[in-house]
C-alpha positions as CSV (number, residue, x, y, z in Angstrom):
1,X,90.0,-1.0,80.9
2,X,89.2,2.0,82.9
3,X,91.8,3.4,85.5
4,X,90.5,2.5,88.6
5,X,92.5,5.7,90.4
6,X,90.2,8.2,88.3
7,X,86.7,9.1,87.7
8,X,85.3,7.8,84.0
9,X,81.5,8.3,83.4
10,X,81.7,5.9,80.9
11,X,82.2,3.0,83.6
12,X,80.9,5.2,86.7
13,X,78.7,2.7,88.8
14,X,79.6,4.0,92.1
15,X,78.2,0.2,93.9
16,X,79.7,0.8,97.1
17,X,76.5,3.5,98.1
18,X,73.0,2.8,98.8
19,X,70.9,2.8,95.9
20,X,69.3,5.7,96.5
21,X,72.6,7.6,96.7
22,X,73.9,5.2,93.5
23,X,71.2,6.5,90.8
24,X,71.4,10.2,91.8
25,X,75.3,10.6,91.1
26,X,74.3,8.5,87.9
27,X,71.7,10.4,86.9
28,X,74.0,13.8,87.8
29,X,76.4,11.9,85.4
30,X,74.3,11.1,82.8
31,X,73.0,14.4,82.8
32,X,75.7,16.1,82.2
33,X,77.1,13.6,79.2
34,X,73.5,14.4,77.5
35,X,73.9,18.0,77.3
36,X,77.3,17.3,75.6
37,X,80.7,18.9,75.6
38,X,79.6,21.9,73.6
39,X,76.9,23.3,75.7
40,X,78.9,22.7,78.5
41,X,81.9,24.6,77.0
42,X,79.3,27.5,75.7
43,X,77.5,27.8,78.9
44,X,81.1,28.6,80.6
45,X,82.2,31.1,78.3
46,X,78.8,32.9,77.8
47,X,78.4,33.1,81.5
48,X,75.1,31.4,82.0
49,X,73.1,30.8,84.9
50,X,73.3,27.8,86.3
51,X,69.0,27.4,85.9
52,X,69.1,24.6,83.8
53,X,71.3,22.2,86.5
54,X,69.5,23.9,89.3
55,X,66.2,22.8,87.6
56,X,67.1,19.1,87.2
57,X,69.0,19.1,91.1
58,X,65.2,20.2,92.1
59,X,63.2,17.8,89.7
60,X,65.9,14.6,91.4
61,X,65.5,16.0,94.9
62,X,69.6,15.9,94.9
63,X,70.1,18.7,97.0
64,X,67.7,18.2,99.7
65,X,68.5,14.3,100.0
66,X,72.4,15.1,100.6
67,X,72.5,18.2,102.1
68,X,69.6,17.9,105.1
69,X,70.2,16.2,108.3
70,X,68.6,12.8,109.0
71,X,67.0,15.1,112.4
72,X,65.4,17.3,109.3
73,X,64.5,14.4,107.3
74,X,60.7,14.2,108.3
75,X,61.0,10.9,107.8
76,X,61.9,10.8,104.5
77,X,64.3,7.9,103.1
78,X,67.7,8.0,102.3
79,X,68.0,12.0,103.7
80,X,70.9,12.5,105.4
81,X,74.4,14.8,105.8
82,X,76.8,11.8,104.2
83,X,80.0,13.2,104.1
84,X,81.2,10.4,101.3
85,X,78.4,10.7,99.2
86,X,79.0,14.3,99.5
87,X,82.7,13.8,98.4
88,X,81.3,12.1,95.4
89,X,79.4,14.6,94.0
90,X,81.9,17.4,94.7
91,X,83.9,15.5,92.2
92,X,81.5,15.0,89.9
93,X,80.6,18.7,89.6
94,X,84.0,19.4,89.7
95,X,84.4,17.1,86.4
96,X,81.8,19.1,84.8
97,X,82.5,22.6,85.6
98,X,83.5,24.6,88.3
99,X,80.3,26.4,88.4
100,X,78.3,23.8,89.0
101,X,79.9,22.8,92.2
102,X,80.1,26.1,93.2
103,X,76.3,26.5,93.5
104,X,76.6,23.3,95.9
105,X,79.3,24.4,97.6
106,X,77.7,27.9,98.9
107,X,74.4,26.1,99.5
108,X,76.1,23.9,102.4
109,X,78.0,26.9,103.5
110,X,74.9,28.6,104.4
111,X,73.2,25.8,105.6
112,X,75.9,25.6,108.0
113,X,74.6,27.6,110.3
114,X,71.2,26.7,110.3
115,X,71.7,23.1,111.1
116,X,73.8,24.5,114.2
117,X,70.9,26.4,115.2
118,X,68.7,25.7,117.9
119,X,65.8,27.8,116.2
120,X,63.7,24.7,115.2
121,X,61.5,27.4,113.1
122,X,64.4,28.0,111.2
123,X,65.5,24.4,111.2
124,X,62.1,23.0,109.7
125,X,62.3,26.3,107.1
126,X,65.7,25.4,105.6
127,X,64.0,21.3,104.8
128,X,61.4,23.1,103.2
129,X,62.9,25.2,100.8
130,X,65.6,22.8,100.6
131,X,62.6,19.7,99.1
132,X,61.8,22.8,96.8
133,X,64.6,22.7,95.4
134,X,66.4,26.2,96.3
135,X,70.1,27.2,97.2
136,X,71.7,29.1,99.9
137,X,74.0,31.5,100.7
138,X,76.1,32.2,103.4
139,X,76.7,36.1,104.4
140,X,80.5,35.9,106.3
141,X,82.4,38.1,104.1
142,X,82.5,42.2,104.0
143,X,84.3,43.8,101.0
144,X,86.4,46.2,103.8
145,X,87.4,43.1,105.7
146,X,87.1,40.2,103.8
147,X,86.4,37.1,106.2
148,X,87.6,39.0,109.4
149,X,84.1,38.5,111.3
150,X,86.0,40.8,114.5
151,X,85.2,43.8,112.2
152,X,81.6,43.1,110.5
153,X,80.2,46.2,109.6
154,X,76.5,44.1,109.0
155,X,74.6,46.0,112.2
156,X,71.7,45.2,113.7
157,X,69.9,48.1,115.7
158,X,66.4,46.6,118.0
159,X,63.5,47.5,117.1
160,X,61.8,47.9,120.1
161,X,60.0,44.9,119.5
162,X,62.1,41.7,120.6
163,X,63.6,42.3,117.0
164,X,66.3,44.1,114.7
165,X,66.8,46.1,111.9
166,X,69.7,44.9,109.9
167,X,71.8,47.7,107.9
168,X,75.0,46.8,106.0
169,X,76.6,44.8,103.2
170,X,78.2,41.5,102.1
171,X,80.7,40.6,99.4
172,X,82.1,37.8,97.6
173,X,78.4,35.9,98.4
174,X,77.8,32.8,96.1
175,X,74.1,32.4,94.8
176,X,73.2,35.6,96.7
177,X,71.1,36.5,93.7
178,X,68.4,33.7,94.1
179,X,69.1,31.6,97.8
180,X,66.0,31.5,99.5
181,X,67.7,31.8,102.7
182,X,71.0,34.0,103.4
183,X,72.5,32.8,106.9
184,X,74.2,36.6,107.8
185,X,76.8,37.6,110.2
186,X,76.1,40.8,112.0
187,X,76.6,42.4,115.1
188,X,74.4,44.4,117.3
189,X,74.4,48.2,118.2
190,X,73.6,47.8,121.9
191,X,75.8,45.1,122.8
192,X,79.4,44.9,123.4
193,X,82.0,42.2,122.8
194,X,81.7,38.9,121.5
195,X,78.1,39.4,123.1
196,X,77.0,41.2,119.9
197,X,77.7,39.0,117.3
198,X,74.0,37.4,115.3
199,X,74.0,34.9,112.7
200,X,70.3,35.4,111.3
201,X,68.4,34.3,108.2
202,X,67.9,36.4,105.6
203,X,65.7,36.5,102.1
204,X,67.1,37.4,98.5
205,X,63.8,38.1,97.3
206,X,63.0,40.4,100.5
207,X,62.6,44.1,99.4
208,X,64.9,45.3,102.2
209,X,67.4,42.9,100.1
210,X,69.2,45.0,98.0
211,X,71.8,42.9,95.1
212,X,73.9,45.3,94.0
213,X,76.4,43.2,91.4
214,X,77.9,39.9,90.5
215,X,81.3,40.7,91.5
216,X,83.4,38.2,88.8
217,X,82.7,37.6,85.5
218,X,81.4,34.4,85.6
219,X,78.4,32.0,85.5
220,X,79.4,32.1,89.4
221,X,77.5,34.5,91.1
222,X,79.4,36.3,93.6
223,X,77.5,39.1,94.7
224,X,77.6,42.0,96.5
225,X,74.5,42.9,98.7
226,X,72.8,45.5,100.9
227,X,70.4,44.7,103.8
228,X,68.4,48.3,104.2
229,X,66.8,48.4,106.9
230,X,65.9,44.3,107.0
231,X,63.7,43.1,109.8
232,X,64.9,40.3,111.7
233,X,62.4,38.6,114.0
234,X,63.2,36.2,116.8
235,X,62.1,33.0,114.1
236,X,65.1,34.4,112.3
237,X,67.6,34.5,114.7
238,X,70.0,31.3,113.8
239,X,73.2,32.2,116.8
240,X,73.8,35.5,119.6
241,X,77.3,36.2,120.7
242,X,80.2,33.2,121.0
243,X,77.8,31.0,119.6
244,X,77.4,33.2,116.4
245,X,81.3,33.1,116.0
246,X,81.7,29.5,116.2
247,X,78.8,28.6,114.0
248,X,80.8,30.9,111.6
249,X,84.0,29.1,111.9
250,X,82.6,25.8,112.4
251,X,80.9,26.5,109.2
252,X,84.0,26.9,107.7
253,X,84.9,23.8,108.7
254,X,82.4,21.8,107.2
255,X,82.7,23.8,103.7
256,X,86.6,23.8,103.3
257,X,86.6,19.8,103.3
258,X,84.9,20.0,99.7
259,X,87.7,21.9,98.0
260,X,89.1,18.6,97.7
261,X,87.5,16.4,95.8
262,X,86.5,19.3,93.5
263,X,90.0,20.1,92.6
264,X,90.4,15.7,91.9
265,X,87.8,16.2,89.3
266,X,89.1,19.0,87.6
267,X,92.2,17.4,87.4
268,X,90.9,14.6,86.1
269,X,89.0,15.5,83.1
270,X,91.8,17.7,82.0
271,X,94.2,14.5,82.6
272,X,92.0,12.8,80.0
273,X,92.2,15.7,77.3
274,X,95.5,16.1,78.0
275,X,97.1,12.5,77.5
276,X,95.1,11.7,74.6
277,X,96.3,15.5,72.9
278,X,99.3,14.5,73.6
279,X,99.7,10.5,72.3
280,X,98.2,11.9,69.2
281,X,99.9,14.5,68.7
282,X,103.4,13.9,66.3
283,X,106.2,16.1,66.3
284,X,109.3,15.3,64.4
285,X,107.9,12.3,63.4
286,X,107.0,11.0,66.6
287,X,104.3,10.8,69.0
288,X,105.0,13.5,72.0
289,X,104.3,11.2,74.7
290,X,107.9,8.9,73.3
291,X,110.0,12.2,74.6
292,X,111.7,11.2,77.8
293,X,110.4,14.7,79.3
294,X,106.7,14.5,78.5
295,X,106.6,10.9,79.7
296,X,107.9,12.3,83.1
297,X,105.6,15.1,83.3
298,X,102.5,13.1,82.4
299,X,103.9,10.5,85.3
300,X,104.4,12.9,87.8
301,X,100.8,14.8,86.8
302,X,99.0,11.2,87.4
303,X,100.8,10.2,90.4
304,X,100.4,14.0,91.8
305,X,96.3,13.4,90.8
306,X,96.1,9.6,92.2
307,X,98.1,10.9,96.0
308,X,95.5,14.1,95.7
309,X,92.1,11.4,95.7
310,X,93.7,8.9,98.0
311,X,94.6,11.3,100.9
312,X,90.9,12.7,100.4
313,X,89.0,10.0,100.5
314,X,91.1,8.9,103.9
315,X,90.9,12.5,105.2
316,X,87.0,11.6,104.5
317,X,87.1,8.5,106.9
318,X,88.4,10.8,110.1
319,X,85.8,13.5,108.9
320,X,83.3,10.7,109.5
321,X,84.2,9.3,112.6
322,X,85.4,13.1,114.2
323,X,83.5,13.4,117.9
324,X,84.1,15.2,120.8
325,X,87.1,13.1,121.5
326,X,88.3,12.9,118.4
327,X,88.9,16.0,116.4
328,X,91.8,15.2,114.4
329,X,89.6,16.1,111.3
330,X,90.8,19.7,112.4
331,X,94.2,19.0,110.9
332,X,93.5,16.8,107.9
333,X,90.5,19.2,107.0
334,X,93.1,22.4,106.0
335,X,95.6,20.1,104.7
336,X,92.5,18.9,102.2
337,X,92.1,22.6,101.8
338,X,95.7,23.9,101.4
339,X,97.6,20.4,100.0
340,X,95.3,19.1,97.9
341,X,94.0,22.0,96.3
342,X,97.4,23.5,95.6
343,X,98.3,19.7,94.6
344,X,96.0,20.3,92.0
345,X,97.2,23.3,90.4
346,X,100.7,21.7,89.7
347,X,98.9,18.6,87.7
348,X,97.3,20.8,85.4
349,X,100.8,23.0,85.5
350,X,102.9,19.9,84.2
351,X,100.0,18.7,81.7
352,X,99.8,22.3,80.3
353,X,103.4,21.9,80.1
354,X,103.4,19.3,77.4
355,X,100.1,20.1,75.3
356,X,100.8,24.1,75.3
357,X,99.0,26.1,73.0
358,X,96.4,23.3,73.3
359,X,95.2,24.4,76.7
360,X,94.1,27.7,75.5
361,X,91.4,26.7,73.0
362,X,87.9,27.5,73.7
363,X,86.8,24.0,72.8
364,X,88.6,22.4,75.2
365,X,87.8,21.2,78.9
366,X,91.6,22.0,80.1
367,X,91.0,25.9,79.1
368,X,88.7,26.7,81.7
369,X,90.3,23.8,84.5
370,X,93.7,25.8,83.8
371,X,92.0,28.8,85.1
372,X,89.4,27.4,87.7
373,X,91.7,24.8,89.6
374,X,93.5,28.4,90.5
375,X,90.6,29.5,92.7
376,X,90.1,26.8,95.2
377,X,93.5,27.2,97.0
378,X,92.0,30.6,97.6
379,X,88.6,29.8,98.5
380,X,87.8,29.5,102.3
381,X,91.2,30.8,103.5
382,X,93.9,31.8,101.7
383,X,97.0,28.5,101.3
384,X,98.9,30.9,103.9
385,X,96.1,31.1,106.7
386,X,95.5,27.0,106.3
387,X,99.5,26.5,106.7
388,X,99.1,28.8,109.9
389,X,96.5,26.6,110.9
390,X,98.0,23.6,109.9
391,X,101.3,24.7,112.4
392,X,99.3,24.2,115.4
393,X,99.1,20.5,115.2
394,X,103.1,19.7,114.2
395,X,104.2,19.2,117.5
396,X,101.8,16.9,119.0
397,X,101.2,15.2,115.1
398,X,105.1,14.4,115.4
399,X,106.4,13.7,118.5
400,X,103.2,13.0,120.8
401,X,101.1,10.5,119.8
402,X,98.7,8.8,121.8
403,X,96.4,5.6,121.1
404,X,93.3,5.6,118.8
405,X,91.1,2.5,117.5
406,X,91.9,2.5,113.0
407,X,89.5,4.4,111.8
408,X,87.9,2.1,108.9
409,X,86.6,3.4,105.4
410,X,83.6,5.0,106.5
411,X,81.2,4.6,103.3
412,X,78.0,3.5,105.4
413,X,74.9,4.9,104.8
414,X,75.5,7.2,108.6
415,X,74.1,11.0,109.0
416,X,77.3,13.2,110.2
417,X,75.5,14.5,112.7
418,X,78.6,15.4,115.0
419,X,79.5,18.1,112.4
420,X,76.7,20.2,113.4
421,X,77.8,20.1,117.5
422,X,81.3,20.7,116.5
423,X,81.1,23.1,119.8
424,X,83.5,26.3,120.4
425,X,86.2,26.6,117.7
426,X,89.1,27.0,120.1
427,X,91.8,24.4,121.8
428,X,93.6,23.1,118.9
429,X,96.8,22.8,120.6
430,X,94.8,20.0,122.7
431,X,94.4,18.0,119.6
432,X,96.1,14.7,119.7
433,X,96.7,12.4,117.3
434,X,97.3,8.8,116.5
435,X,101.2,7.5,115.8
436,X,102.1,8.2,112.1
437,X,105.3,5.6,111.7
438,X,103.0,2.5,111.2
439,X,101.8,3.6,108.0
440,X,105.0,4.0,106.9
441,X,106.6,0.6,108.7
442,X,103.8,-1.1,106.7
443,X,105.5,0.3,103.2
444,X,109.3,0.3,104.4
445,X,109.9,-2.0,101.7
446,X,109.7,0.5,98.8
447,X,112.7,2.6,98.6
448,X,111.1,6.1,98.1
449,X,108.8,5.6,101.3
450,X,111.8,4.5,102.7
451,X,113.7,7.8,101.9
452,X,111.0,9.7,102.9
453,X,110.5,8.7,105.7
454,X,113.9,9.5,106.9
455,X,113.1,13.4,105.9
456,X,109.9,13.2,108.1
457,X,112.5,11.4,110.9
458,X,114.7,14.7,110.5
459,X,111.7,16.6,110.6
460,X,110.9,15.3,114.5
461,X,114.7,16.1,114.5
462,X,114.4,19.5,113.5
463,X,111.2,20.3,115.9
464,X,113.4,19.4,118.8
465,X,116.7,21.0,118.4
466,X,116.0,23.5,115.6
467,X,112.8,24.6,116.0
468,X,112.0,28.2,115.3
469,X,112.4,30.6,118.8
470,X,110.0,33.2,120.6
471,X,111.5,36.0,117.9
472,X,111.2,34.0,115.1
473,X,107.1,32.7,115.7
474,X,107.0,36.3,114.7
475,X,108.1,35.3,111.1
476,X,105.4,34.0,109.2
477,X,107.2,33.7,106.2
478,X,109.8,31.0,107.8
479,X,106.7,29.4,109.9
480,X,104.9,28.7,106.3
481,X,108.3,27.2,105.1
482,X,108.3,24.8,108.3
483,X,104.5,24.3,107.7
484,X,105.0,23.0,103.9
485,X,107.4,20.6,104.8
486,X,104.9,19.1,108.1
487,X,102.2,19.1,105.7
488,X,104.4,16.9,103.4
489,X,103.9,14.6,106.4
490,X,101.0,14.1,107.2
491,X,100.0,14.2,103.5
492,X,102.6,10.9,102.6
493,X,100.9,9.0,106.0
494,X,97.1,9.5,105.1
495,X,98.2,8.4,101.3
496,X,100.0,5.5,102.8
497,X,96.7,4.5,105.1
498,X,94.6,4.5,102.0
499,X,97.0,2.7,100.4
500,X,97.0,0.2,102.7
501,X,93.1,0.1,102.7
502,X,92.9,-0.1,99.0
503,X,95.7,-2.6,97.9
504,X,96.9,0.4,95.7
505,X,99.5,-1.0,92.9
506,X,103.4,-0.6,94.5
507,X,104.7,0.4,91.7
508,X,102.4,3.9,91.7
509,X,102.7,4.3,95.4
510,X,106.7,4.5,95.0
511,X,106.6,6.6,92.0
512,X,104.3,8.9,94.2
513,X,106.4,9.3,96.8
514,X,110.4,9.9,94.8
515,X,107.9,13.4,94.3
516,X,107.4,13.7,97.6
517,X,111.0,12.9,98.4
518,X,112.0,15.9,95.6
519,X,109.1,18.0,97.3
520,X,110.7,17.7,100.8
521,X,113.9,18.1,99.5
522,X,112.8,22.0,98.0
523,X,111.1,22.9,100.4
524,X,114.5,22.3,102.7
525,X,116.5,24.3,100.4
526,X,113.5,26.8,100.3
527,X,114.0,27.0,103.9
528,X,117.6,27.2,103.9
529,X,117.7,30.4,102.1
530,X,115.0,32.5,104.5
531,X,116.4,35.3,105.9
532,X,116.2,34.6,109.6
533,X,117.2,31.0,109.5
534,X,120.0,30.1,112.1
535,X,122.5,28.4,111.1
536,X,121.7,25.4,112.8
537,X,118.7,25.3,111.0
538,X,120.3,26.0,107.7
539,X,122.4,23.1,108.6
540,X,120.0,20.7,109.1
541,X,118.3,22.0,105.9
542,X,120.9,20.9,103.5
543,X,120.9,17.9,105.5
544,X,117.4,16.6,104.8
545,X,117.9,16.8,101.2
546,X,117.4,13.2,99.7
547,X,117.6,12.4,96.1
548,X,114.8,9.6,95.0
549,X,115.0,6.4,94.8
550,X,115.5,5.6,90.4
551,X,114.0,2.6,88.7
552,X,113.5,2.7,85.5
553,X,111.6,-0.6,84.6
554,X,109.1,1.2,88.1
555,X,108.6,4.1,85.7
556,X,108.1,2.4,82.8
557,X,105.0,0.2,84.2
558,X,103.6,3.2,85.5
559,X,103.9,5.1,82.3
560,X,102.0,2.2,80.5
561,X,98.9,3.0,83.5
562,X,99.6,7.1,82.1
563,X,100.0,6.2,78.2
564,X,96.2,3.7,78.8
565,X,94.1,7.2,79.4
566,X,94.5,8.0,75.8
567,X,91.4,8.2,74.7
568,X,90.0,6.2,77.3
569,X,87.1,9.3,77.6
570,X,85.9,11.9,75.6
571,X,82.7,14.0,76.9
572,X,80.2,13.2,74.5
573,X,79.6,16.4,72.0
């Protein structure tokens, strides 16, 4: 019987969508199993273009029935911006290949702007080329200063015409080398301020284009281009001054959320190879999954994998139902970024733990998820600048809630259309949030959510009597410490909601959280030994150490959930 925590093709019937929605992740699946593990595998390490998956997204119309707005839809059925479908597929493709998803993922970056744009020219352009079947790109990064859109360097000069000539360059651009449309970041020459920042819309295949290189060596491609004197006419102009810079960050926004649910399906096929490597494998005469050691591992990796996809797919719901008076998406959103992501990197840590030398070979899955789950903690924002981020919302998350209506699972067939009128990207110490202590009153019963909760009750502790002064909000490298343990938090309440939601089995929701418990309890000492800590807060650092809640026979029914996967898939060759 198939896990019903993790994504198997072989059962995959994803029911709870609209047809529509239903075949194409089916047929994305089923594409994928008939090409077969070893043309997979090949295409990875011979660094392919992805033409072949781009052809059949065009032929299935995948692209441009998830990824335009139901405003863009010209009346076409089932086309709409459906953040959970979305979800879906980001795991899918994430399953399959980083790659893949990585040609999605920079096509909704740089259709974030457009869809933000008044310019209906440019609007009605993006659905075409979208119908056609090709990708996007979105211009924010410079190789001088990386995503710091203050200091673009992209300049655009008028014409004398009503236009612009663009001059300048972009780096670290996915699918710059064939998007049909490039949404840039530029300023102009003749302005000052924030009045001078453009977002236009740009074409690879323009001459003016110039792509200078794929800047990894990949099937990615990253590229580095030149704009040489491009013309940019009013029909291209997407955003002018503060609106430019928030469609950029709002962008961002949108984009980050899918880092997620990529990292889940990584994890997952890797879980897959791993536990059945590992159940076959005898040393000393035994199987490696009956030492004591790799049992734990394994149990931690699969609870570690099951809190990752159950605080997405809740962070999904608030995503969904985020309006003007509502945007605590702009917390869970960076913790899907930072936590999950970086979540997913110590699953495949403790699974290539146990199967070693295993995870290097070139006919496995795990080689290339051991090095791809690396990049999305550093994809849109570095772990560091989503922590930052993340510290904005502690004191209000903690200490001042106010009332909301539950948000309910949100897997109706809605268009997100609020995601696209996000409005200015500013007044996040505004944000307010509902009370987190009911989802964890609900689960009080289970001794590890009972212990952790009395670490997040130090934590409210801490953020009245110890929290860090005016001198040391200078210290980022305390802050982040603070911010790890916060994000703990919120993390253990949006994995208790969805637990709650789902009827998720008690036995793997305690197990889940005696990690959290040791997590918390790390990150204390971690913060104990900064060099600025007072001694008040070093104090209450030792003191919000908890050891977790042991139950054998708990362990042992999970394990037999861990020990089931063996074998349970295999990509077909």
């Amino acid at each position: 019987m198939a896990d019903p925590l993790l994504f198997n093709p072989r059962t995959y019937d994803p029911e709870h969508f609209d047809p529509e929605t239903r075949r194409l992740l089916r047929a994305t699946v089923d594409w994928f199993e008939s090409r077969g593990k070893r043309r997979l595998i090949e295409d990875y390490r011979s660094r392919a273009w992805l033409a072949d998956f781009l052809s059949f997204a065009a032929g299935e119309g995948l692209f441009a029935t998830f990824l335009t707005p139901a405003s863009e839809s010209g009346g076409r059925q089932d086309v709409r911006w459906d953040t959970a479908r979305i979800a879906a597929l980001n795991e899918i493709l994430g399953f399959y290949g980083l790659d893949y998803w990585y040609a999605w993922q920079v096509t909704i970056l740089g259709l974030g702007p457009v869809w933000q744009s008044g310019n209906t020219e440019a609007r009605a352009r993006a659905a075409e080329l979208l119908s056609r079947g090709e990708v996007f790109a979105f211009g924010l990064s410079e190789k001088a200063h990386g995503a710091d859109i203050y200091s673009t360097d992209m300049l655009l000069e008028p014409d004398g015409e009503g236009g612009f000539r663009a001059n300048g360059s972009k780096y670290y651009i996915g699918n710059g080398n064939a998007a049909g449309l490039v949404s840039v970041f530029g300023r102009r020459t003749d302005v000052e301020g924030a009045d001078a920042y453009v977002f236009f819309a740009a074409d690879s295949r323009h001459p003016a284009y110039r792509l200078v290189k794929n800047v990894v060596d990949s099937s990615k491609y990253v590229s580095e281009f030149r704009l040489e004197d491009y013309p940019v006419g009013p029909q291209d102009v997407l955003h002018t001054g503060r609106a430019a810079f928030d469609a950029a960050l709002n962008t961002v926004n949108v984009g980050k959320f899918n880092l997620c649910t990529a990292s889940v399906g990584i994890c997952e096929h890797a879980m897959y190879e791993a536990v059945t490597h590992a159940r076959n494998r005898i040393l000393y005469g035994r199987p490696v999954t009956d030492f004591p050691h790799v049992r734990r591992a394994l149990t931690d990796a699969y609870v570690r994998l099951a809190g990752m996809r159950l605080f997405s797919d809740r962070a999904t719901d608030y995503f969904r139902s985020a309006g003007p008076d509502d945007r605590r998406y702009l917390l869970f959103n960076p913790m899907t970024k930072m936590k999950v992501t970086t979540e997913g990197e110590k699953v495949i840590d403790l699974m290539w733990d146990v199967i070693a030398a295993k995870g290097f070979e070139k006919d496995t899955y795990f080689a290339q998820a051991a090095t791809e789950i690396r990049s999305l903690p550093k994809l849109e924002g570095t772990v560091h600048v989503n922590l930052a981020l993340i510290l904005k919302f502690m004191r209000n998350h903690l200490l001042d809630p106010v009332g909301y209506e539950p948000v309910p699972t949100r897997l109706d067939a809605a268009d997100d259309a609020f995601l696209f009128r996000q409005g200015p990207a500013r007044g996040l110490g505004s944000v307010r949030f509902h009370d987190w202590r009911p989802a964890f009153d609900a689960y009080a019963h289970l001794p590890n959510v009972g212990r952790f909760r009395e670490q997040a009750d130090a934590l409210c502790e801490f953020v009245v009597t110890a929290a860090p002064d005016e001198e040391q909000s200078r210290d980022l490298d305390l802050l982040l410490a603070v911010g790890r343990l916060f994000a703990l938090v919120v993390h253990g309440q949006l994995i208790l909601e969805q637990a709650g939601l789902t009827g998720l089995d008690e036995d793997v929701l305690d197990e889940m959280f005696a990690v959290l418990v040791r997590d918390f309890s790390a990150h204390a000492v971690e913060l104990h030994g900064k060099d600025s800590a007072t001694a008040r807060q070093q104090e209450w650092a030792l003191g919000a150490v908890r050891r977790p809640v042991a139950d054998d026979t708990r362990s042992a029914r999970v394990w037999e959930r861990v020990e089931a996967l063996a074998g349970a898939y295999e990509m077909a060759p």
